[in-house]
C-alpha positions in Angstrom: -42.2 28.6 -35.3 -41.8 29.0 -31.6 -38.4 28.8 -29.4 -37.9 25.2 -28.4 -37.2 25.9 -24.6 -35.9 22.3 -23.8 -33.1 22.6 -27.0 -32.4 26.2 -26.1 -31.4 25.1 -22.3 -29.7 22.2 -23.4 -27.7 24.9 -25.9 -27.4 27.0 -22.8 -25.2 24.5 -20.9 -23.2 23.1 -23.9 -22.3 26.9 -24.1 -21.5 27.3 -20.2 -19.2 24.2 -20.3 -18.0 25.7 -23.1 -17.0 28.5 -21.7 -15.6 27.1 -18.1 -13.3 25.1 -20.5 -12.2 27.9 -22.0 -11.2 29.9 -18.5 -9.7 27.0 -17.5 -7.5 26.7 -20.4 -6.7 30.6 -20.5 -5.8 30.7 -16.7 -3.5 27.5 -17.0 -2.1 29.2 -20.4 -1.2 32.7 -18.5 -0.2 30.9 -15.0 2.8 29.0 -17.1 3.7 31.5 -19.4 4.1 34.1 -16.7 6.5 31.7 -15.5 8.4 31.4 -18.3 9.7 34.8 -17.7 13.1 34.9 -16.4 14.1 36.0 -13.1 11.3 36.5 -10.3 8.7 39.2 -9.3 11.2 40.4 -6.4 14.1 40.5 -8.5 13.8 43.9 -9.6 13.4 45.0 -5.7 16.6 46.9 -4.7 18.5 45.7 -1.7 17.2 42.2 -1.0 19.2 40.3 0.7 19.1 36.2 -0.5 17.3 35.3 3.1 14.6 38.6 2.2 14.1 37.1 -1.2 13.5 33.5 0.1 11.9 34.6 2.4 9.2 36.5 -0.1 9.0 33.4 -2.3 8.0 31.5 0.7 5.7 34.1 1.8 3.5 33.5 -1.8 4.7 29.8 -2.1 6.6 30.3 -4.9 9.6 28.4 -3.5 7.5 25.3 -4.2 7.6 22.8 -7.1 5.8 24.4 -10.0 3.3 21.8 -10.5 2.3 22.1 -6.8 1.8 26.1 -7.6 -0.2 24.9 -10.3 -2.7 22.7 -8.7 -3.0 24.8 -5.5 -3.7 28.2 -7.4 -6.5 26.1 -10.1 -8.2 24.8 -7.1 -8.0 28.1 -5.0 -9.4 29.4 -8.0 -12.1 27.3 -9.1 -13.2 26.0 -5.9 -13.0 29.4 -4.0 -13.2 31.6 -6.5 -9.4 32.8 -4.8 -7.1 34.5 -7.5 -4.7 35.1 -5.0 -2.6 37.9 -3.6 -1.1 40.7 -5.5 2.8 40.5 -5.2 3.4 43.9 -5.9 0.2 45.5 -4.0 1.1 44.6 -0.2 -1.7 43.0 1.7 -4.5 43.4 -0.9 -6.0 40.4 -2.5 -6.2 40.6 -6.6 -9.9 39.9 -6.5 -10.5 43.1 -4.1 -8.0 44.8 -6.9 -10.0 43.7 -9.3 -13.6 45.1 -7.9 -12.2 48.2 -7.4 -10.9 48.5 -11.2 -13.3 46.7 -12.8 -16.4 49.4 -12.6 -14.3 51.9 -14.2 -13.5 49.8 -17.3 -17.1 48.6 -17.3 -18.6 51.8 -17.0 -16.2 53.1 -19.7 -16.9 50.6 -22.2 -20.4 50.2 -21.7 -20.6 54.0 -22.3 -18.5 54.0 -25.7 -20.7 51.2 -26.8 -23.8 53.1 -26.5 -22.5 56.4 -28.1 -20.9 54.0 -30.8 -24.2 52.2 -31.4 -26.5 55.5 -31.5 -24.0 57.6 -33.6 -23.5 55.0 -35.9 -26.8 53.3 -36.4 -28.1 56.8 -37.0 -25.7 57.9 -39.4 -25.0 54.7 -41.1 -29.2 55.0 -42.0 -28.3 58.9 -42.7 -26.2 57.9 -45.8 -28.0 54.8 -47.0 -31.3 57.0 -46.8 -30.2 60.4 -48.5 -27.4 58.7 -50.8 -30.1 59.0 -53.9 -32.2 62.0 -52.7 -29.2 64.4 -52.6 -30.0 66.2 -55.4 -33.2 67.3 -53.9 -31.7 68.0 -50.8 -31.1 71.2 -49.2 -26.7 72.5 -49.2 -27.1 71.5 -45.3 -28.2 67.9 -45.6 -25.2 67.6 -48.4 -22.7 69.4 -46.1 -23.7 66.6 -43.4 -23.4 63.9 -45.8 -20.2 64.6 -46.7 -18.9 64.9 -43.0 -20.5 61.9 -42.0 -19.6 59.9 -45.1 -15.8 61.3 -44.9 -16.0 60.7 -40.7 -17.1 57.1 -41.8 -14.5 56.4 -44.3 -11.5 57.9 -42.0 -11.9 57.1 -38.9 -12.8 53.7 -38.9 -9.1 52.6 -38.5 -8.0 55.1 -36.7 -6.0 54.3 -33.6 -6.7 55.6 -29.9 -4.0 57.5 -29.1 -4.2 59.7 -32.3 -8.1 60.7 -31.9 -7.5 60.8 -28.1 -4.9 63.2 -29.2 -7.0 65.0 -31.2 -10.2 65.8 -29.0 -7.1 66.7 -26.4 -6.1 69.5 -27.8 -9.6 70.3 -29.4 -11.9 69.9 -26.1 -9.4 70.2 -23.8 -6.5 72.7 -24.1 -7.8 74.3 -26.9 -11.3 75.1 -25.9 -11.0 74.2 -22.2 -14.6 72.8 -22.1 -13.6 69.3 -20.7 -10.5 68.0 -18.1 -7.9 65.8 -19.7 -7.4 63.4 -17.3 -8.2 61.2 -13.9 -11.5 60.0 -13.4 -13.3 62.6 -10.8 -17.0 63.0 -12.1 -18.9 62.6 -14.6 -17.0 65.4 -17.0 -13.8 63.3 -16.7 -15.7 60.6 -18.6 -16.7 62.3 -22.0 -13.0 62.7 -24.0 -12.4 58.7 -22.7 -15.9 57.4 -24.3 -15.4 59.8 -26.9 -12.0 58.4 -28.0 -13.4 54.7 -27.5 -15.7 55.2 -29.3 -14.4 56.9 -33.1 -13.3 53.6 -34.3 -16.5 51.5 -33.7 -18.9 54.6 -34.9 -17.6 54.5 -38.1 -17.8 50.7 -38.3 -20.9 50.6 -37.5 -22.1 53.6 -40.0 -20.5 51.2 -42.6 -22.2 48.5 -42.0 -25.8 49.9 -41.3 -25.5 51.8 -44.5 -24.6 49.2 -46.7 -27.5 46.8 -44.8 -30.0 49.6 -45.1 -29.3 50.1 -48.6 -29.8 46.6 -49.2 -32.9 46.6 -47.6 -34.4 49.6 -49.7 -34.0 47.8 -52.8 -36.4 44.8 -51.1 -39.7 44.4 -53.3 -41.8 45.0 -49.8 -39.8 48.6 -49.6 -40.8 49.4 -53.2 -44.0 48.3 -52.8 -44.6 50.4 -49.8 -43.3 53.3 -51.6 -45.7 53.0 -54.4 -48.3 52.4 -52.2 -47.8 56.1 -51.1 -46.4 55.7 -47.9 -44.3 58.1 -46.1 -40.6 58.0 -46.2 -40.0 58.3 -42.6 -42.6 55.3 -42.1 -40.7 53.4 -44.9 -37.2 53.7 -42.8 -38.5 53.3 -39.1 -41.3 51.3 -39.4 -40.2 49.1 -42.3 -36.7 48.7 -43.1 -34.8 49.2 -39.3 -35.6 45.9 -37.9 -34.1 44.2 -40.9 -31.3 46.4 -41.3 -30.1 45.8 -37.5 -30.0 42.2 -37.6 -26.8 42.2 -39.2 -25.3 44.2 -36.5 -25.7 41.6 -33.9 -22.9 39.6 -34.5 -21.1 42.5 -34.3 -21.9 44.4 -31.5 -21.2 41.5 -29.1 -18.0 41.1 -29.5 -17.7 45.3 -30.0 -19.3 45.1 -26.0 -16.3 43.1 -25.1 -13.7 44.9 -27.0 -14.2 47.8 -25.7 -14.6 46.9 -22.0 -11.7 44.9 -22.2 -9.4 46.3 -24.7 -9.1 50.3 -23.5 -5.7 50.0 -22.2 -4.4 52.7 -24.1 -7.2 55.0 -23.3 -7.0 54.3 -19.7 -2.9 54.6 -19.9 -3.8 58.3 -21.9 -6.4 59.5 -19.0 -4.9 58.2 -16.5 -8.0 56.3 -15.5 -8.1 53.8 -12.6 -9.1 51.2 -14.7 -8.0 47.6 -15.1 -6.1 48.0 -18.4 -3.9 50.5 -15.9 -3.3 47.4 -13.4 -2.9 45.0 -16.6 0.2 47.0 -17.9 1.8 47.7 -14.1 1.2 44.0 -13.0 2.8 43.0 -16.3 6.0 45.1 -15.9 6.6 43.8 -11.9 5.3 40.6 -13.1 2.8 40.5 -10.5 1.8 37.0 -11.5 -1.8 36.4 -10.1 -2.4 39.9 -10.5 -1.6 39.5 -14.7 -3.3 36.0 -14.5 -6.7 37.7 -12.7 -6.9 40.5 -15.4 -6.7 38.1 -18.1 -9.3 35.6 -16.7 -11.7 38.0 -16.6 -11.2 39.5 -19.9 -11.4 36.4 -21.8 -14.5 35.7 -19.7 -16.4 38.8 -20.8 -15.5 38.2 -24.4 -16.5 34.8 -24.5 -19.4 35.2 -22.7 -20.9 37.9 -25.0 -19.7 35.9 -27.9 -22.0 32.8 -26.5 -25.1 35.2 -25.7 -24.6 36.5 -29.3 -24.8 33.1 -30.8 -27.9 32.4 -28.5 -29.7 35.9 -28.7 -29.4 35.9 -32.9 -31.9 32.9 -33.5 -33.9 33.8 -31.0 -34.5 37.4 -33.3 -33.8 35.9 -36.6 -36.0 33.0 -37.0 -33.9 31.9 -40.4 -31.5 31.1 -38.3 -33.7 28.4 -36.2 -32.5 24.8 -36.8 
């Protein structure tokens, strides 16, 4: 059964209203919490006389009503796409902030993901495959099977600053193969998307091994077998298509995650990042700064979350209505 185009478009824009809802409510959510805070983002300045400090407030408009802050900063927003003006970052604008950052979390994330996805797909299909055909195996296939099993089982909860830690002192003061910090070349970018990426590689190996392994026990799998037919053939050929689809509503969300949620690895490597501009605009409470990095995090994750839910019945016709 073919893709209804007419339902899909009409799924299309129930998702992007959806989501416009959805960065409505998160920016309104952040713009009064932020406010909530006690004191003011020029409080913490040193020597600020009260005329200095009114004059700031004026400067940004925050001596106005809060409900006229409101209204002017949705509509700037939504109607210029204006997020506003750093308070803390003299004469830069957050969305120019913002452009500059947001390559380097992109780039980072997107590059985890991939070395998450191969590495795991292709040991996650390691252990389902040899898991019964170890005893005819060589001692090096069961050497890697027990790494990659025990690298599976381990790491998978592992938290950033302990493997970034780790390949630290390994990779980097230890061997001195790669630098440690900043984010000056293409060698500055290994130990980051390295450390991203333990967690999810070992989530992933879970869950392609235990899909792949319920694949294999499929009648058309056996049947292939008796037929005669190569092993390799069996696991490419036969049994990877169906052993990924469960992985898509995964890695969606896992896309997101990681481009949005490498604060700690940015903090560690001293990257230029956004997660480095989320944590400093936080502590001066740099409101439309906070507000900006927020908006376009919970944009990216619901926006891979709707192309998921679009993208899986597209590949998975069981999943057509």
């Amino acid at each position: 059964m073919g893709v209804n185009i007419s339902k899909l478009l009409k799924q299309l824009s129930s998702k992007f209203l959806t989501l416009f809802v959805l960065v409505y409510l998160v920016a309104s959510t952040a713009f009064f919490l932020l406010r909530l805070l006690p004191g003011s983002p020029f409080t913490s300045e040193r020597h600020l006389s009260p005329e200095i400090l009114a004059s700031l407030e004026a400067k940004y408009n925050l001596d106005k009503p809060l409900i006229e802050q409101y209204f002017q900063y949705i509509s700037g927003l939504f109607l210029h796409f204006d997020f506003g003006p750093s308070l803390k970052y003299p004469n830069r604008e957050v969305l120019d902030i913002l452009i500059d950052a947001f390559p380097v979390s992109l780039g980072l994330g997107f590059a985890a993901f991939i070395v998450a996805l191969v590495l795991g797909i292709s040991g996650g299909i390691f252990l389902a495959a040899f898991e019964k055909r170890l005893v005819k195996s060589n001692p090096f296939t069961q050497t890697a099977f027990s790494i990659v099993s025990f690298y599976s089982n381990s790491a998978i909860a592992m938290p950033s600053f302990i493997s970034a830690g780790l390949l630290i002192a390994i990779f980097g003061l230890y061997l001195n193969w790669l630098p440690v910090a900043l984010w000056e070349g293409p060698e500055y970018m290994i130990l980051p998307v390295l450390t991203l990426a333990v967690s999810p590689t070992a989530y992933i190996m879970r869950i392609t091994r235990a899909s792949f392994k319920e694949v294999l026990e499929q009648n058309y799998i056996k049947i292939a077998i008796a037929k005669g037919v190569g092993y390799a053939a069996i696991l490419y050929k036969h049994a990877l298509k169906n052993t990924l689809l469960p992985l898509l509503a995964y890695i969606g969300p896992l896309l997101a995650i990681l481009i949005t949620g490498s604060f700690v690895v940015e903090f560690i490597f001293a990257l230029p990042g956004m997660g480095k501009y989320f944590v400093t605009a936080f502590i001066n409470r740099d409101y439309f700064l906070v507000t900006g990095v927020v908006i376009i995090f919970s944009t990216i994750l619901s926006a891979t979350n709707i192309a998921i839910e679009v993208i899986n019945p597209l590949v998975n016709p069981k999943l057509r209505g």
